[in-house]
TORPA-4810 file (N, C-alpha, C, O; in nm, 3 decimals):
<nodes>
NODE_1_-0.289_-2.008_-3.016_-0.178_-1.920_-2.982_-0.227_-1.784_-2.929_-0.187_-1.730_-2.827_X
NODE_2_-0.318_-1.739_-3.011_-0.392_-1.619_-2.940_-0.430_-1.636_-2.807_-0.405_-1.562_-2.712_X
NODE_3_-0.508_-1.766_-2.808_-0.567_-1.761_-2.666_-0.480_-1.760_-2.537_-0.521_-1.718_-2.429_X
NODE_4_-0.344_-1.814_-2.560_-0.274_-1.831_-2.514_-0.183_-1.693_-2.416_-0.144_-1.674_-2.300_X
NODE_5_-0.183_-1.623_-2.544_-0.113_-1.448_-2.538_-0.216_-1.367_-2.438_-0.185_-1.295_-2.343_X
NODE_6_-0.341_-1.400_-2.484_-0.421_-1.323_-2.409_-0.429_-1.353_-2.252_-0.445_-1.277_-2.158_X
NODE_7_-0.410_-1.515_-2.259_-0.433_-1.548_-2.074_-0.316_-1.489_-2.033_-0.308_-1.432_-1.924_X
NODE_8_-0.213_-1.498_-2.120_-0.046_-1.438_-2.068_-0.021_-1.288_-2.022_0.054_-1.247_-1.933_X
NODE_9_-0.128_-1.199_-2.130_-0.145_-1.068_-2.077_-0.224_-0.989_-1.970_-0.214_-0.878_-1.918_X
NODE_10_-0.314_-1.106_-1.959_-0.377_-1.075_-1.855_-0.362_-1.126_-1.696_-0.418_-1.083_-1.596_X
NODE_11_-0.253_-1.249_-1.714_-0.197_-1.274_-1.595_-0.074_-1.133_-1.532_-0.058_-1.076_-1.424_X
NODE_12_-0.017_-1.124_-1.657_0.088_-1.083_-1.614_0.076_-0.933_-1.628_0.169_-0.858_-1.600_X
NODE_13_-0.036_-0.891_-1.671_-0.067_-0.713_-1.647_-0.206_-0.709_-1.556_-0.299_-0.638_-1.594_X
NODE_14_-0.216_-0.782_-1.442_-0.317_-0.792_-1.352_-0.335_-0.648_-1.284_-0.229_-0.585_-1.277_X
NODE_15_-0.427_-0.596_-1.242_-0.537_-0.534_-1.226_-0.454_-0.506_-1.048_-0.448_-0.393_-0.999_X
NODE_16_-0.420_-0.581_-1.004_-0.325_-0.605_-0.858_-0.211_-0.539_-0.880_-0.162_-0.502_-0.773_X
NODE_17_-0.154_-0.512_-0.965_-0.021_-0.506_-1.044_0.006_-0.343_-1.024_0.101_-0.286_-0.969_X
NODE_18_-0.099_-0.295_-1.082_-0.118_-0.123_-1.110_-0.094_-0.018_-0.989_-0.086_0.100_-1.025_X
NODE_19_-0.082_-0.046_-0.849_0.034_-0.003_-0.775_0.123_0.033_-0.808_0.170_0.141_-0.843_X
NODE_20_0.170_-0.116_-0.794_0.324_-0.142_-0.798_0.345_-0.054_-0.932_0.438_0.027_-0.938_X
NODE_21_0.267_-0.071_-1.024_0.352_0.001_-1.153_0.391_0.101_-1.157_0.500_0.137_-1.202_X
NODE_22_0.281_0.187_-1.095_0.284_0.341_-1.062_0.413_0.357_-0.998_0.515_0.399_-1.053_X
NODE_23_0.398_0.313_-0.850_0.539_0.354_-0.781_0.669_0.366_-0.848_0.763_0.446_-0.850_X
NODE_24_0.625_0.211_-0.921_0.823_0.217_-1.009_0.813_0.326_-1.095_0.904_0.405_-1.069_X
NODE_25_0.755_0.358_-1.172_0.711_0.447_-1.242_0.788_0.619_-1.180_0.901_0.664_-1.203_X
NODE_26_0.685_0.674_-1.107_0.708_0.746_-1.037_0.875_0.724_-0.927_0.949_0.819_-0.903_X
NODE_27_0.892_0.630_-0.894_1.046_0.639_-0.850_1.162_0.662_-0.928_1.264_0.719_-0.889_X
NODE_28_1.130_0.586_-1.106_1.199_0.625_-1.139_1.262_0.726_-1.224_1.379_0.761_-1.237_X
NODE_29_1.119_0.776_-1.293_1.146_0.889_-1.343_1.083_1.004_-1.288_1.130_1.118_-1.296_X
NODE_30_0.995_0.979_-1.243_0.924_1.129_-1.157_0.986_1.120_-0.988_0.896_1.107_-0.906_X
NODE_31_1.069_1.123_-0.955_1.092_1.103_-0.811_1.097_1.250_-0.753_1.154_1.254_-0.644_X
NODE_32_1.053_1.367_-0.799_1.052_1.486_-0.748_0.930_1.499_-0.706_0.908_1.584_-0.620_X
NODE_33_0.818_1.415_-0.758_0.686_1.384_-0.715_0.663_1.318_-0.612_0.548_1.302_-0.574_X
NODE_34_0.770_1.267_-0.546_0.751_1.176_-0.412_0.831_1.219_-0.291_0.953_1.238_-0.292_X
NODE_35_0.765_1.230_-0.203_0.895_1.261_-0.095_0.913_1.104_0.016_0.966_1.110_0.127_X
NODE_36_0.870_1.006_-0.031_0.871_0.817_-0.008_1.002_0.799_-0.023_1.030_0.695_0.037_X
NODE_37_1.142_0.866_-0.093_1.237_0.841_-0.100_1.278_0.903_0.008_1.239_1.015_0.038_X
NODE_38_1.368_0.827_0.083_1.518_0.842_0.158_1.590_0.831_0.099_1.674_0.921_0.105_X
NODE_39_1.614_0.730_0.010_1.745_0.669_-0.040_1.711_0.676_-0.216_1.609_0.614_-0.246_X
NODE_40_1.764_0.725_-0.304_1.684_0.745_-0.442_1.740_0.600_-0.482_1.831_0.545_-0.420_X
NODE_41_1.669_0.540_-0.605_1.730_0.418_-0.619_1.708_0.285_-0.532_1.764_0.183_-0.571_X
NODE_42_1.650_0.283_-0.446_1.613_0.169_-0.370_1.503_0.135_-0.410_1.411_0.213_-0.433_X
NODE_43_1.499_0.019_-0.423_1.309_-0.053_-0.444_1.261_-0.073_-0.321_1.195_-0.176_-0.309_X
NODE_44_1.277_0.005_-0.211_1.189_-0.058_-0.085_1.064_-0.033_-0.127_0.992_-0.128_-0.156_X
NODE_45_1.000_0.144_-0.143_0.895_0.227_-0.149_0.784_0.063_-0.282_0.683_-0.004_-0.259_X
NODE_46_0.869_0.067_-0.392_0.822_-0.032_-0.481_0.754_-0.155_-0.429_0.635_-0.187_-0.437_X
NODE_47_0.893_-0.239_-0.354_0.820_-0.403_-0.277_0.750_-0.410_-0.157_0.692_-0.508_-0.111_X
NODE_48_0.760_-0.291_-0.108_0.630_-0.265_0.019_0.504_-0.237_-0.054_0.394_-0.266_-0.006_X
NODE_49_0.516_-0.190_-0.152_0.306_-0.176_-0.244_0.320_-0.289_-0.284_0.233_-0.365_-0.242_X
NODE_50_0.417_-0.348_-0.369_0.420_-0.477_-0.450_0.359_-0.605_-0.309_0.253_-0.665_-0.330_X
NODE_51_0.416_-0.624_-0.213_0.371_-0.736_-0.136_0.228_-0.670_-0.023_0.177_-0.736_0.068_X
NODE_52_0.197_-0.560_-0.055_0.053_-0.552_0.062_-0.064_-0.506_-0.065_-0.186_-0.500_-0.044_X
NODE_53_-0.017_-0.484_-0.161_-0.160_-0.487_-0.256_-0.128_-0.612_-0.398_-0.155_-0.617_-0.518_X
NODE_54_-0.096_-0.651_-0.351_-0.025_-0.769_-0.525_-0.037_-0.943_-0.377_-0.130_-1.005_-0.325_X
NODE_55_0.045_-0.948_-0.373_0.147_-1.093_-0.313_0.009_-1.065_-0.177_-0.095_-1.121_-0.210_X
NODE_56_0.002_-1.006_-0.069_-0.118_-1.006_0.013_-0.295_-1.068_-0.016_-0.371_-1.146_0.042_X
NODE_57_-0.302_-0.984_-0.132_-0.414_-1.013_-0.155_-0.436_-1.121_-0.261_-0.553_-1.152_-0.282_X
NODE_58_-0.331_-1.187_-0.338_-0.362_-1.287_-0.377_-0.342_-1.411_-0.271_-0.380_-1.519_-0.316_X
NODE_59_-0.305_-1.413_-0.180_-0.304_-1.448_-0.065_-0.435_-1.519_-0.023_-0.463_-1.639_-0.022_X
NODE_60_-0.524_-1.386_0.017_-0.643_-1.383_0.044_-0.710_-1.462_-0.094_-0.761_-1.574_-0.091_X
NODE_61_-0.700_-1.401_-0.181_-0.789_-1.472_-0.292_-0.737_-1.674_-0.264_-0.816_-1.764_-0.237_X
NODE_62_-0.587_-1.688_-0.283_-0.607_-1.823_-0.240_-0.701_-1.859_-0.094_-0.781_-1.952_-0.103_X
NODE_63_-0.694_-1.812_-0.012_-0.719_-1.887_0.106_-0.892_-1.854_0.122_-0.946_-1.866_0.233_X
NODE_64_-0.961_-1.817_0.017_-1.073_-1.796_-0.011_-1.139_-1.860_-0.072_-1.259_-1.874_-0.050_X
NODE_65_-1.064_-1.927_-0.181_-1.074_-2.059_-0.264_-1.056_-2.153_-0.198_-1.092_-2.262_-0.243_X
NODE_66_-0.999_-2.146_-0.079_-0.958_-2.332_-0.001_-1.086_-2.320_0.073_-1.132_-2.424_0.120_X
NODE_67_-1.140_-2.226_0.087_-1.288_-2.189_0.230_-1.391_-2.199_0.104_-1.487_-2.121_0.106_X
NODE_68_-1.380_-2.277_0.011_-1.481_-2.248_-0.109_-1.594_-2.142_-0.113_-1.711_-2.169_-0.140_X
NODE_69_-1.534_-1.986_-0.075_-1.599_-1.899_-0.095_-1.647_-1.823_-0.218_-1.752_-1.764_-0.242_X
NODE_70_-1.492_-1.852_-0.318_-1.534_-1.881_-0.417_-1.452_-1.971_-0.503_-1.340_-2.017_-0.479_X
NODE_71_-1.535_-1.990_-0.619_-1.456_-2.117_-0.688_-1.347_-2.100_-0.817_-1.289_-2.192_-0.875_X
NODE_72_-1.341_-2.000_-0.835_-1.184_-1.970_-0.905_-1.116_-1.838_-0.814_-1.152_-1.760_-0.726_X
NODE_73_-1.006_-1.865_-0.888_-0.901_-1.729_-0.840_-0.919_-1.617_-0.965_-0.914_-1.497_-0.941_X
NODE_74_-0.943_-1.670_-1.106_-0.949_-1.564_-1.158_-1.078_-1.466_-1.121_-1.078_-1.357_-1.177_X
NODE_75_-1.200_-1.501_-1.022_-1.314_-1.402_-1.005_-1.374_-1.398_-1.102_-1.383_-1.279_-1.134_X
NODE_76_-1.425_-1.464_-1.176_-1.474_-1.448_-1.337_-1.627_-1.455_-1.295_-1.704_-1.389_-1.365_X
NODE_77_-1.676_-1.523_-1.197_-1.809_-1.461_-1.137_-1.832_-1.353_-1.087_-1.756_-1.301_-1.007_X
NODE_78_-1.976_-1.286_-1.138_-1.981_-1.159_-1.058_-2.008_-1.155_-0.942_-1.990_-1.052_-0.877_X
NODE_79_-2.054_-1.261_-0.891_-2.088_-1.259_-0.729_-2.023_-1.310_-0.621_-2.053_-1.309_-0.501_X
NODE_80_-1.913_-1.362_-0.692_-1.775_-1.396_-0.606_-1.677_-1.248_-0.577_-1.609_-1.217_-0.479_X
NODE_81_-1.694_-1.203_-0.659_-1.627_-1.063_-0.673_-1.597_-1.026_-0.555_-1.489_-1.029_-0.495_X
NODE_82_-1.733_-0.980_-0.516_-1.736_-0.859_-0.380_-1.678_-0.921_-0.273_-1.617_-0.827_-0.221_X
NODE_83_-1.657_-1.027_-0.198_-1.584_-1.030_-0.097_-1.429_-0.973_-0.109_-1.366_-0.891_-0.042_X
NODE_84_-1.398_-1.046_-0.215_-1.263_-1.028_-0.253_-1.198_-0.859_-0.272_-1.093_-0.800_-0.246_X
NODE_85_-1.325_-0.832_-0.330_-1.288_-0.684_-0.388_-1.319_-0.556_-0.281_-1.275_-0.442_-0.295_X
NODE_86_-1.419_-0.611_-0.155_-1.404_-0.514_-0.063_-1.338_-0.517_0.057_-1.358_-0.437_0.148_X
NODE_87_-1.240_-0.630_0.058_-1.068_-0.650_0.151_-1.000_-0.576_0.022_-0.949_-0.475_0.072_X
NODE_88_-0.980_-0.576_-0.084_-0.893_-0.511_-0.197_-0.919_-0.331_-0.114_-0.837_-0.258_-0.058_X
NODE_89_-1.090_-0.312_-0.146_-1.102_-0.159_-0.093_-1.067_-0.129_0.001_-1.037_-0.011_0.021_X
NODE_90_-1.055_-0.238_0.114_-0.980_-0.164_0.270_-0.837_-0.184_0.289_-0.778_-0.136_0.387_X
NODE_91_-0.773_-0.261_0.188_-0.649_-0.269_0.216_-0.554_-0.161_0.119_-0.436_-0.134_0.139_X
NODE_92_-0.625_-0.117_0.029_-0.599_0.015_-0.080_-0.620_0.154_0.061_-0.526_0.227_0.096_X
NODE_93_-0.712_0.159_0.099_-0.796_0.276_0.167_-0.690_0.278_0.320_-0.656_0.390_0.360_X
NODE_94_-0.654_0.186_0.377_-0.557_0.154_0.460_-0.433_0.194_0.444_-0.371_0.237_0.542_X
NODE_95_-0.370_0.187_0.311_-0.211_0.207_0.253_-0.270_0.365_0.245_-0.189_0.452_0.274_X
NODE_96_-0.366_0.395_0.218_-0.341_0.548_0.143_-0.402_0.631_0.238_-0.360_0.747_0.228_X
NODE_97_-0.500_0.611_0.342_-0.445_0.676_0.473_-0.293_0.709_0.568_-0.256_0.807_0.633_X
NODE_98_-0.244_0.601_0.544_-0.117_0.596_0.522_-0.018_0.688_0.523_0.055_0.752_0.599_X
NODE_99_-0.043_0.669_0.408_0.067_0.767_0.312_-0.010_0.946_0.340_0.047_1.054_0.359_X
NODE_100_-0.144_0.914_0.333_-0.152_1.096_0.341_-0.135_1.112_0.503_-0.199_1.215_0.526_X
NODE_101_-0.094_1.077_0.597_-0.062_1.108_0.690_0.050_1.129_0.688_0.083_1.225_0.757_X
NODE_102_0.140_1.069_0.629_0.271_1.081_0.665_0.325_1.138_0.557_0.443_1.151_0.590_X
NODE_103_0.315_1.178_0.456_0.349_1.199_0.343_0.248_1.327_0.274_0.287_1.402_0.184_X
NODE_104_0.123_1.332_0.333_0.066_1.439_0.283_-0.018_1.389_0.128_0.013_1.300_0.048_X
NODE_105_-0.114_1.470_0.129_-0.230_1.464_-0.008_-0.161_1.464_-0.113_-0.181_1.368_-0.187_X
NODE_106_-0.074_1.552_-0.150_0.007_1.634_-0.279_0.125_1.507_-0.318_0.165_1.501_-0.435_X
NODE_107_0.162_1.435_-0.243_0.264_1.312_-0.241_0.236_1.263_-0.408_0.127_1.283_-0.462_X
NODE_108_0.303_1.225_-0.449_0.291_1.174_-0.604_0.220_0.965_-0.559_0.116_0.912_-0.598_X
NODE_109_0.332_0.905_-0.470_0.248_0.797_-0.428_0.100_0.788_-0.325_0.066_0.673_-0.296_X
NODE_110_0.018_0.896_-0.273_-0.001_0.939_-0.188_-0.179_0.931_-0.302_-0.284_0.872_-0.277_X
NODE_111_-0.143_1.009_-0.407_-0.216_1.059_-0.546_-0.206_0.895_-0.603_-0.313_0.844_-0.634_X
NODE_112_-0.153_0.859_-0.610_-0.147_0.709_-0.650_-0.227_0.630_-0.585_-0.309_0.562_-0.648_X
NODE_113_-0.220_0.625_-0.449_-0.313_0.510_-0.366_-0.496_0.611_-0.409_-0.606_0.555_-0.415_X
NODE_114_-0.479_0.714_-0.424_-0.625_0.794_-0.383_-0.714_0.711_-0.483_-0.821_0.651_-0.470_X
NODE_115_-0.575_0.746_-0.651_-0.661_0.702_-0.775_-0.728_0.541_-0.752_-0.839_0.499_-0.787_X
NODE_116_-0.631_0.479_-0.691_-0.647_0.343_-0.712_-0.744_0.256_-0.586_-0.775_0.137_-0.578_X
NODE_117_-0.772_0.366_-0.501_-0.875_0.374_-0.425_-0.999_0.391_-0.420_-1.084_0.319_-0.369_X
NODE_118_-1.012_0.523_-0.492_-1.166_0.532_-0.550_-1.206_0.402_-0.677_-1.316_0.348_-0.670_X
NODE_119_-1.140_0.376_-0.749_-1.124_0.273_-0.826_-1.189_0.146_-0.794_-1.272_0.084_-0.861_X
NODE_120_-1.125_0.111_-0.651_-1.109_0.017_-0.637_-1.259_-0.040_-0.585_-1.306_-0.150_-0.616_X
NODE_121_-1.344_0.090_-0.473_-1.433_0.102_-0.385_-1.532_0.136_-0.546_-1.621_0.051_-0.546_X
NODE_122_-1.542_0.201_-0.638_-1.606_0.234_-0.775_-1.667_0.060_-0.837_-1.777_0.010_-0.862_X
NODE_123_-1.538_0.021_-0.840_-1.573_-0.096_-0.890_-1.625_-0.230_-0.815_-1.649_-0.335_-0.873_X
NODE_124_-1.638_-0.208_-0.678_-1.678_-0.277_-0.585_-1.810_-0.243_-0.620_-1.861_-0.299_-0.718_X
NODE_125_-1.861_-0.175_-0.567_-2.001_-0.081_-0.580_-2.061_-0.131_-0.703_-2.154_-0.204_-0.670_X
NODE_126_-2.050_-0.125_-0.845_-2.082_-0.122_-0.948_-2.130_-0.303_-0.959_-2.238_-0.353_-0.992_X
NODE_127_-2.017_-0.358_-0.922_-1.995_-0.478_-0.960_-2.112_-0.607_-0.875_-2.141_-0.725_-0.897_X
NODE_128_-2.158_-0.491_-0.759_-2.350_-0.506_-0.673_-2.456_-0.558_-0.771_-2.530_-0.656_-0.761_X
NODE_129_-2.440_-0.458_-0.877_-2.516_-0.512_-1.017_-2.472_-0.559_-1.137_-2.527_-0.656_-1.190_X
NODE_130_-2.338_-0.478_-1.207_-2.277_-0.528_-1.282_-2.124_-0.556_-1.324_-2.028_-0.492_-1.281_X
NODE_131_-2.119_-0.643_-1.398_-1.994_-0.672_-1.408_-1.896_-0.594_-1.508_-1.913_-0.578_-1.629_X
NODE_132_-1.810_-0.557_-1.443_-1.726_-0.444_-1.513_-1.588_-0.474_-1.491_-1.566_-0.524_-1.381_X
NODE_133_-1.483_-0.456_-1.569_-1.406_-0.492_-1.638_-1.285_-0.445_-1.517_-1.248_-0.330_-1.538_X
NODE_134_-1.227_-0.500_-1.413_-1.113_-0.481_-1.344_-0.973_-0.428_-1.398_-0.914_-0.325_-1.366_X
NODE_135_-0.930_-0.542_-1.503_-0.842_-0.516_-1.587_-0.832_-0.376_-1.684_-0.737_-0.299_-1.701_X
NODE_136_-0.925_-0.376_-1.722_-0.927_-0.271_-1.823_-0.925_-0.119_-1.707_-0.866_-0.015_-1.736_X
NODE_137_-0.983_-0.138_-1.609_-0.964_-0.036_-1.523_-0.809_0.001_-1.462_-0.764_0.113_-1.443_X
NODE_138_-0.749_-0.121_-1.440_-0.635_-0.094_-1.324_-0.517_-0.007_-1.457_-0.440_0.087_-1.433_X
NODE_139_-0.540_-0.081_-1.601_-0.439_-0.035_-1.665_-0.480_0.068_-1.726_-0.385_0.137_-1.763_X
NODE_140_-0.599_0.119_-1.759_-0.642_0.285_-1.753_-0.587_0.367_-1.633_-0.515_0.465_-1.649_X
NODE_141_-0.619_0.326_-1.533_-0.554_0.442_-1.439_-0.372_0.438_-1.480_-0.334_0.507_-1.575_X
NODE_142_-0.322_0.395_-1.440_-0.167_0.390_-1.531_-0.129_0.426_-1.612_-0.022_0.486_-1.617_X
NODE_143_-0.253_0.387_-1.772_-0.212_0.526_-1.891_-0.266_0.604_-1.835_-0.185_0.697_-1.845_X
NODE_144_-0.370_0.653_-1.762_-0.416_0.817_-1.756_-0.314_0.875_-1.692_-0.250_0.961_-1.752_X
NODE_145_-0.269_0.830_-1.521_-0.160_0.906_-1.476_-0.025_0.912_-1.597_-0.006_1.019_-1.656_X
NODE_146_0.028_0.839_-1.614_0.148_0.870_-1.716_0.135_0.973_-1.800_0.215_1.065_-1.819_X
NODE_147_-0.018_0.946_-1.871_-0.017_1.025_-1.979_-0.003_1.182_-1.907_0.079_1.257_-1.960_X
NODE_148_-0.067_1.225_-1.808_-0.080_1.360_-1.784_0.062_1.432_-1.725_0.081_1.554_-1.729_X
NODE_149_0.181_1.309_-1.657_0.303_1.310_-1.609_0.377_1.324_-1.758_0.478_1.395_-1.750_X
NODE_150_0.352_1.279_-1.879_0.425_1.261_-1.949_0.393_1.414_-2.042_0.477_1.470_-2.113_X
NODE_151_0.267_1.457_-2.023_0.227_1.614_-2.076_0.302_1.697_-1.992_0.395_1.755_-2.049_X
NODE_152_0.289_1.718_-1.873_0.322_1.819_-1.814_0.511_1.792_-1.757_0.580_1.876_-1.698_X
NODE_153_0.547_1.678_-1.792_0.708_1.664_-1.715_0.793_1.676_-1.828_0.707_1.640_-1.908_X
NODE_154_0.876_1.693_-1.887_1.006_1.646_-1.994_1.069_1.519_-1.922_1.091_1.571_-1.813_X
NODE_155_1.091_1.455_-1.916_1.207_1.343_-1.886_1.222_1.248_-1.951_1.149_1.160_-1.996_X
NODE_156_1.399_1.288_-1.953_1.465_1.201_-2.075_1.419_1.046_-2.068_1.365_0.997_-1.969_X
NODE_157_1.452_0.967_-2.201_1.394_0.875_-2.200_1.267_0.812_-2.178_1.246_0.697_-2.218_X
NODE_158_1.182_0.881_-2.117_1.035_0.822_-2.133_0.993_0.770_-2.237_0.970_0.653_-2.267_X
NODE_159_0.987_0.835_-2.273_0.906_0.828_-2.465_0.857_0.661_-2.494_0.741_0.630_-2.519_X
NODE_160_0.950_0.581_-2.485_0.953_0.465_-2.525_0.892_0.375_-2.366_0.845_0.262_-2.380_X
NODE_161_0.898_0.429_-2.246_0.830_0.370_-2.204_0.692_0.416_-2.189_0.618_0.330_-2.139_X
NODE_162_0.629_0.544_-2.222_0.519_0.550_-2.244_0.426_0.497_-2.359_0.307_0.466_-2.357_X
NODE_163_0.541_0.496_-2.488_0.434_0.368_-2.622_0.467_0.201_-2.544_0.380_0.118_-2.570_X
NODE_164_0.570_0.157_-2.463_0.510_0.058_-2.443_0.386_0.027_-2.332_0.324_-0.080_-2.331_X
NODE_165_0.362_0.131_-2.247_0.238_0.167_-2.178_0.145_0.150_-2.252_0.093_0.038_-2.252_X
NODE_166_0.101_0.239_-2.327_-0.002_0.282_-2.420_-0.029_0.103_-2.506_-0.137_0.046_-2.512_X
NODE_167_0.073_0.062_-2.550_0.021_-0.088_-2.658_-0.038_-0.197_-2.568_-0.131_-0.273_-2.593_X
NODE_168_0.077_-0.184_-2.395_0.062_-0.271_-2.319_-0.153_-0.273_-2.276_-0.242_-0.358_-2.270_X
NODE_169_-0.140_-0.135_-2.260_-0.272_-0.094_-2.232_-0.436_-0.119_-2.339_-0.554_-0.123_-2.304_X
NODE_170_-0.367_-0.130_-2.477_-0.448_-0.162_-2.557_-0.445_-0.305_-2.555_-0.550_-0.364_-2.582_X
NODE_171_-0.341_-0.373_-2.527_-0.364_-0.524_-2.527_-0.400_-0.578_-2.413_-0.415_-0.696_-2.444_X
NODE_172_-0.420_-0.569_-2.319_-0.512_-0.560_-2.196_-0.642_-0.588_-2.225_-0.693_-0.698_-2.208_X
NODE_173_-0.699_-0.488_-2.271_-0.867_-0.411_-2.304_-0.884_-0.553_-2.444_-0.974_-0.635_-2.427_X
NODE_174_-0.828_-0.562_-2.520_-0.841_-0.680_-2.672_-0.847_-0.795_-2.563_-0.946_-0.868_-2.568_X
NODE_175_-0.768_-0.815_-2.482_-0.746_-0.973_-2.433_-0.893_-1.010_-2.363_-0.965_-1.109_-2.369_X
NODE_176_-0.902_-0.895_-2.303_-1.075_-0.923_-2.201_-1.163_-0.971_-2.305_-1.247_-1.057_-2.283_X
NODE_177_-1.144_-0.910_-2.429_-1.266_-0.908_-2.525_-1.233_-1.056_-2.582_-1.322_-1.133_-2.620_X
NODE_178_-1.100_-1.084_-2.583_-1.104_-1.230_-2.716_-1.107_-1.295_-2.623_-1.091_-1.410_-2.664_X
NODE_179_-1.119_-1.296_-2.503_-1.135_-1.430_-2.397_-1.275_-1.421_-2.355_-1.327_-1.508_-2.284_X
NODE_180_-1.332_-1.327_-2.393_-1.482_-1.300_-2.365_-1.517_-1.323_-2.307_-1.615_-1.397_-2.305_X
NODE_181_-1.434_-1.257_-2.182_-1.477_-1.275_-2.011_-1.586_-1.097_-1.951_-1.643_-1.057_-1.850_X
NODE_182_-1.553_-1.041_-2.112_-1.634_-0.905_-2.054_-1.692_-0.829_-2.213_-1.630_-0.833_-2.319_X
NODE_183_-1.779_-0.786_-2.198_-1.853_-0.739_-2.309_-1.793_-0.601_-2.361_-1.739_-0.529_-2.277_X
NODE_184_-1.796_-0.562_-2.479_-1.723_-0.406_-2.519_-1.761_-0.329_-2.402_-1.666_-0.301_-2.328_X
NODE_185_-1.877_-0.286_-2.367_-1.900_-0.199_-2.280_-1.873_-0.212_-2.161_-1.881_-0.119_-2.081_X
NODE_186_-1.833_-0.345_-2.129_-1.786_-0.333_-1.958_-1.654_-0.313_-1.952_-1.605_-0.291_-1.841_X
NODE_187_-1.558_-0.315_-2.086_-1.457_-0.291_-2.119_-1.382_-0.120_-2.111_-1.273_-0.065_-2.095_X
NODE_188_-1.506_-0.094_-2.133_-1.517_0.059_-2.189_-1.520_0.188_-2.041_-1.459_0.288_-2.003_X
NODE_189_-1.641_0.093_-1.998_-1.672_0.163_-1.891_-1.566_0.115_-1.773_-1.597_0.180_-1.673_X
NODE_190_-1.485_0.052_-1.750_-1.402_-0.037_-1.663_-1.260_0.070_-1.674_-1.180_0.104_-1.587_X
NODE_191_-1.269_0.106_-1.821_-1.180_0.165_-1.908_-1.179_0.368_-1.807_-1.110_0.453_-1.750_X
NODE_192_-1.288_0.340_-1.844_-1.321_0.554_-1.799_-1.335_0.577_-1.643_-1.317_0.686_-1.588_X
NODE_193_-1.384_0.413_-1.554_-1.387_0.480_-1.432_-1.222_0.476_-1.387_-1.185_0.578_-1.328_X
NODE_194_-1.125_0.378_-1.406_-0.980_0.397_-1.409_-0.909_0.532_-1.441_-0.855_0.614_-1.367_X
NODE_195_-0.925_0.527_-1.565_-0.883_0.653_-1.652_-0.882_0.790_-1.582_-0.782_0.859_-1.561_X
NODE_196_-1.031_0.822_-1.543_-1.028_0.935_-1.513_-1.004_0.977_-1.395_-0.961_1.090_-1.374_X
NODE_197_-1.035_0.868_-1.277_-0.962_0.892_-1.171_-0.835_0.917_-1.167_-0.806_1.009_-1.091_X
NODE_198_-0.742_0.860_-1.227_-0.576_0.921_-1.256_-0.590_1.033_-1.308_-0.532_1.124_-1.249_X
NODE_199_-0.660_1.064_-1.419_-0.634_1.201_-1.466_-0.664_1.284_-1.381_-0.563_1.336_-1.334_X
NODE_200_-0.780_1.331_-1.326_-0.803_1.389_-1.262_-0.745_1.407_-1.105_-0.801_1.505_-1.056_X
NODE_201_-0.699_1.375_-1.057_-0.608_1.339_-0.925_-0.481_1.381_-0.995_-0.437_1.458_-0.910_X
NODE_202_-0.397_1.382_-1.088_-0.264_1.389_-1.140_-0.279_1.516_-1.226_-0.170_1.568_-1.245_X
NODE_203_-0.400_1.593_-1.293_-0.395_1.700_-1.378_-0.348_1.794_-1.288_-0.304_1.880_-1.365_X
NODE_204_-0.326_1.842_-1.159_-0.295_1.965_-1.194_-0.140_1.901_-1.082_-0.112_1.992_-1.004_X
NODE_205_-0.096_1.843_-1.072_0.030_1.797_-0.985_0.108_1.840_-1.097_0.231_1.830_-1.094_X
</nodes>
C-alpha cells in the first residue's frame, strides 16, 4: 500500500507539474504579481504553461521511448536523463524569454519561468555526473516561492493551502526515498538547488 501511495505521489506531483502550479497559484491568489491577466479568472495564462511544459514534453519523453533512446518514461537512468532534460532546458528558457519580453523581469510568472529555468539547466548540468533528485527539486521551488509570497503577502485564505503545500512537499522528498530511486543526499541537494532559486528570485518581489 505504501508502495503504491508513493508511485501515486510522485506521478501526480511530477517535477513537469511545478509551472503549472505556480501560475495557478499566483493567478489565484497573488494576481497583483502578474500583469499575464486580461481577463482575471480565466485559466488560459494556467493551460498554456500546463500544455508547453507538462502535456509537450511528456510528449517528447513518449516519442523518445518509441526511438528507444531511452528505455523508460520515468528517466530513472542517469544517462537517459540528459537528452530529455536539455529539450526540458530550452523549452523552459524559450517560455521565459517570452514572458520577459513581453511582460518584463519583475512579472510574478516571468520570476516563475527564471526559477524554474535555472533549475532546470542546474539539474541538467549536475546530472553529467550525478544523479539528483528532479522531484524533490521541482516541489522545493514551489514551497520556496509560496513560502516567501506567503511571508511578505496577507491573503485571505491561504493558510490552508500553504500546509497542504508544505505536507504535499514533504511527501514528495519520503516517496523518492521509500521507492529508492534516490539517495538522502540527492534528495537533499535536489531539495536546495529548487528551493533557493525561488527564494531568491521571489525575496524581494
Amino acid at each position: 500500500m505504501l508502495r503504491f501511495l508513493a508511485h501515486l505521489v510522485s506521478v501526480i506531483i511530477n517535477p513537469l507539474m511545478a509551472p503549472t502550479f505556480l501560475f495557478a497559484i499566483l493567478m489565484v491568489y497573488f494576481p497583483t504579481l502578474v500583469a499575464f491577466i486580461e481577463t482575471p479568472g480565466k485559466p488560459g495564462p494556467v493551460l498554456l504553461i500546463f500544455l508547453t511544459t507538462c502535456v509537450l514534453m511528456f510528449l517528447i519523453i513518449f516519442v523518445l521511448q518509441k526511438m528507444k533512446l531511452i528505455s523508460r518514461i520515468t528517466l530513472e537512468n542517469q544517462r537517459e536523463r540528459y537528452i530529455p532534460q536539455v529539450i526540458l532546458s530550452l523549452i523552459y528558457l524559450l517560455i521565459t524569454g517570452y514572458l520577459a519580453y513581453r511582460y518584463g523581469l519583475r512579472d510574478g510568472f516571468t520570476l516563475s519561468m527564471i526559477a524554474s529555468s535555472l533549475t532546470a539547466v542546474g539539474i541538467t548540468l549536475i546530472n553529467r555526473f550525478w544523479k539528483i533528485s528532479t522531484h524533490a527539486s521541482g516541489v522545493a521551488g514551489v514551497f520556496g516561492i509560496v513560502s516567501v509570497l506567503f511571508l511578505h503577502h496577507q491573503v485571505n485564505g491561504f493558510f490552508p493551502v500553504y500546509l497542504t503545500i508544505c505536507f504535499l512537499t514533504l511527501a514528495v522528498c519520503l516517496a523518492r526515498l521509500y521507492l529508492k530511486v534516490h539517495t538522502p543526499m540527492q534528495v537533499v541537494c535536489g531539495f536546495l538547488l529548487g528551493g533557493v532559486s525561488g527564494v531568491l528570485l521571489f525575496f524581494y518581489k
